[in-house]
C-alpha positions, 0 to 999 in steps of 0.5 A, a space after each residue: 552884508 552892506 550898510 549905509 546910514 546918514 546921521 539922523 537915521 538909525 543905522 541898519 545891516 542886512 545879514 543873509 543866511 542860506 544853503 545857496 547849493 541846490 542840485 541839478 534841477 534844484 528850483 527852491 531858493 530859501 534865505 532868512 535875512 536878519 534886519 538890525 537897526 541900531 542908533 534908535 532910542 528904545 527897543 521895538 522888536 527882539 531887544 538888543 543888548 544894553 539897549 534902554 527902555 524908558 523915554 527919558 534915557 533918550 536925551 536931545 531926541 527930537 519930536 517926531 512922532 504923534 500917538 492917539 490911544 483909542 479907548 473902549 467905552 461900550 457898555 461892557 465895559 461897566 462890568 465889573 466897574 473896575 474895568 473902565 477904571 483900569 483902563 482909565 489909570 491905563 490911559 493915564 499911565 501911557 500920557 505920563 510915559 509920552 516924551 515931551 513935544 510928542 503930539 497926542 490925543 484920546 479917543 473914545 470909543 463906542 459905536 461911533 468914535 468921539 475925541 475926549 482930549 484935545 478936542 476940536 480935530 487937533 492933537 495936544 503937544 505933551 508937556 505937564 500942563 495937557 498931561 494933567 489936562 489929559 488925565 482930568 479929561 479921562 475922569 469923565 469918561 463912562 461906559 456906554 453904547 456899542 463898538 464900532 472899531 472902524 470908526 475909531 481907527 478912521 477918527 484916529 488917522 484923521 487926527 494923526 493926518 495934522 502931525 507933520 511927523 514920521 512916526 504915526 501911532 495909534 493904541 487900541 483898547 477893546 472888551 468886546 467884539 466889534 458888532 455895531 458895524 459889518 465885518 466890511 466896514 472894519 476891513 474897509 477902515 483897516 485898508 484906508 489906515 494900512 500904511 498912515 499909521 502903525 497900530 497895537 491893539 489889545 483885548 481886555 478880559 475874555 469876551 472879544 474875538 481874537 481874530 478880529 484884535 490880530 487882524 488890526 495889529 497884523 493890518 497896520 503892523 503893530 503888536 497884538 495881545 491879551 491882557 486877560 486880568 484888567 488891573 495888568 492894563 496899566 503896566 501893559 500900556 506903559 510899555 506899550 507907549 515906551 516901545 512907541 516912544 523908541 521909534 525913530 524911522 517911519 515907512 522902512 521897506 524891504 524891497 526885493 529885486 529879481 532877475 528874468 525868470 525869477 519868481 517869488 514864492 513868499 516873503 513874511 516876517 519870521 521874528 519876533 512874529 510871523 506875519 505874512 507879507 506876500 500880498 502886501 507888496 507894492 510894484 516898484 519898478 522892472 522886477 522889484 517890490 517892497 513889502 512894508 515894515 514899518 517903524 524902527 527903533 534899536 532892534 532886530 528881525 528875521 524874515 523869510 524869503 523864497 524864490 524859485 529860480 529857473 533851471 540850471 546845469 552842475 557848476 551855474 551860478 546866479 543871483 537869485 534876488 536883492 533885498 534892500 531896506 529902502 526909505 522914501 524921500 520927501 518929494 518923491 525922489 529916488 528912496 534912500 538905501 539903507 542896507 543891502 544884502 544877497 540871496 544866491 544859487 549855485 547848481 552842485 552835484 555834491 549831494 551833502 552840499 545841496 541837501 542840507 538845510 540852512 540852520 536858520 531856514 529849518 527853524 524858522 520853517 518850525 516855527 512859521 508851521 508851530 503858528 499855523 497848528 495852534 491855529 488849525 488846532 483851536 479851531 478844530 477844538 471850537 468846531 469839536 473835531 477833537 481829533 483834528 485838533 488832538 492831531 494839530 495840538 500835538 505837532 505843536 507841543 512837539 514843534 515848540 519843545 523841539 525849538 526851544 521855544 519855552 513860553 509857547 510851551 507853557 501856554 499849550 500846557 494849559 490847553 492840553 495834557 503833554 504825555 510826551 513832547 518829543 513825539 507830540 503825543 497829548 491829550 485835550 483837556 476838558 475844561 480850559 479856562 477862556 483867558 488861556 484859550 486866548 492867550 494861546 490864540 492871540 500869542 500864536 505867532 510869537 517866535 523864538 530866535 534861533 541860537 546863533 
């Protein structure tokens, strides 16, 4: 482990865990690299201990950041009317939560996307005055119209594009699926967004499409979630705009160096999600990536590298890859390093050496097909392959009790009937109520640490 800081960054280490023995022929390098960043202000990821969460616990934090919180306002949203209320004193809770001389706006959006405050192409500096100017703006807003949420996205790196800060991001409330503009148009918004800005998004009540909410937050790196009962909105965004608040470093990235004749089988985040990072890597370099991160406060994350090195005899060894946290430099100098570990190879022919698995590669590897199951399985139930999805569901439950990881448990136990975990043996419940189905869905990928 290596780990490098200058005084105005959080400071961040990069722990290495692997069974870098492979046999006579062995290929397949697996490593789990433990990202931590402490020195930030609020917890962002898998929470550190005694770590504080409410912005004012963040004293001489300079402003550095600049939020638009994007509110749904199509016609759905008057029913019931309490919806539009809830997400009203939801967007009202959040301005309150801003810290002072962050720079904000609100938008609303229906089948176009129109500023409700500041107004003008600008954003507001948060103090008392535009938070009680905000919260008067939020009064006026209605109901009506459709949903366009590419729109609202490509308004909102507009506005976020006048802050001269590191930190960039955005909130987004949707009730609805997005169908006032082609599936096209809202993957085009998300390409042209991905990297400005960080977003998280959220589903309110039962009739939006999970995959198009998890696509946003996947796409610009947020958190995706459910909030299936609107009058939990408030309590929601408020932690939301905490989490935010506590960013302190923008555009982290790993980067992954590889020598000759290295290839690279995949890279994703393992914890506290698994999202896919593969495809996003950007050439930097003779045989280095980077995969972006993007924002930090104090936290920690897990992510899962494998390699496939060239073939070696018993007794070799290599370097089989570099991982670097790297930060750009203003003015397009060389990037900062921030830490730095390494994966290795070594050919044995001890048999209890080469063929043991990595307790943090094992887990993860769990919990990455646990994700992948409940997918395949919710969409087998939709289609009515019952037994495709009995078969995907049950390897669910059996992979969730076998990792611990209790809350994805609960949720399969609303959509099937465990007969017995440890095997994975259930049966499909004949009436799940949507909010569950959804809920299951949406938090799919949420992962459980292993115990160290």
């Amino acid at each position: 482990m290596a780990n490098f800081s200058k005084s105005n960054v959080p400071r961040f280490s990069v722990d290495v865990y692997q069974n870098e023995y492979l046999p006579e022929g062995g290929r397949e390098v697996n490593a789990i690299v433990t990202v931590t960043s402490t020195g930030g202000g609020t917890t962002g990821g898998v929470p550190l201990a005694g770590a504080s969460s409410t912005p004012s616990a963040l004293p001489g934090h300079s402003p550095n950041a600049a939020v638009v919180i994007m509110v749904d306002c199509s016609g759905s949203m008057d029913y019931p009317p309490t919806k539009m209320r809830n997400a009203r004193d939801a967007t009202a809770a959040a301005v309150d939560t801003l810290r002072d001389g962050v720079a904000f706006a609100i938008v609303d959006g229906t089948h176009v996307a129109r500023e409700v405050f500041p107004g003008n192409g600008r954003l507001a500096i948060a103090d008392r005055q535009t938070r009680a100017q905000a919260k008067e703006a939020l009064r006026r807003l209605s109901a009506g119209g459709g949903t366009a949420i590419g729109t609202w996205l490509r308004l909102a790196d507009r506005l976020l594009a006048t802050a001269d800060v590191p930190i960039r991001h955005g909130i987004l409330l949707t009730d609805g699926r997005n169908e006032h503009e082609a599936p096209e148009d809202l993957k085009a918004a998300l390409d042209s967004c991905a990297g400005r800005f960080t977003c998280d998004a959220r589903g309110v009540s039962t009739d939006w499409e999970v995959k198009e909410v998890t696509a946003i937050a996947s796409a610009l790196l947020g958190t995706a979630d459910i909030v299936a009962d609107p009058a939990g909105l408030a309590a929601d965004f408020t932690s939301m705009m905490e989490n935010a608040m506590g960013k302190e470093i923008a555009d982290v990235a790993l980067r992954l160096w590889t020598p000759v004749g290295v290839e690279i089988a995949f890279v994703k985040q393992v914890a506290p999600t698994v999202e896919e990072l593969t495809g996003r890597r950007t050439e930097a370099g003779p045989r280095a990536g980077d995969y972006p991160t993007g924002s930090w406060g104090d936290e920690s994350r897990d992510y899962h590298l494998c390699v496939r090195v060239p073939e070696a005899g018993i007794g070799q060894e290599m370097l089989a890859a570099r991982v670097s946290l790297i930060l750009p430099t203003p003015g397009g100098g060389a990037p900062e390093v921030l830490s730095q570990g390494l994966v290795r190879a070594v050919w044995t022919d001890d048999m209890a050496a080469s063929t043991s698995i990595n307790p943090q590669v094992a887990h993860y590897t769990g919990q990455a097909e646990l994700a992948q199951v409940i997918q395949q399985g919710l969409d087998a139930r939709k289609s009515g392959d019952f037994d495709g999805a009995t078969a995907k569901l049950g390897r669910a439950v059996q992979l969730a009790a076998s990792s611990g990881n209790a809350d994805t448990a609960k949720l399969l136990s609303k959509v099937v009937d465990v007969v017995d975990a440890a095997t994975g043996t259930v049966r499909l419940k004949a009436k799940v109520a949507d909010a569950d189905e959804m809920t299951l869905e949406t938090r799919s990928t949420k992962t459980v640490r292993v115990k160290k």
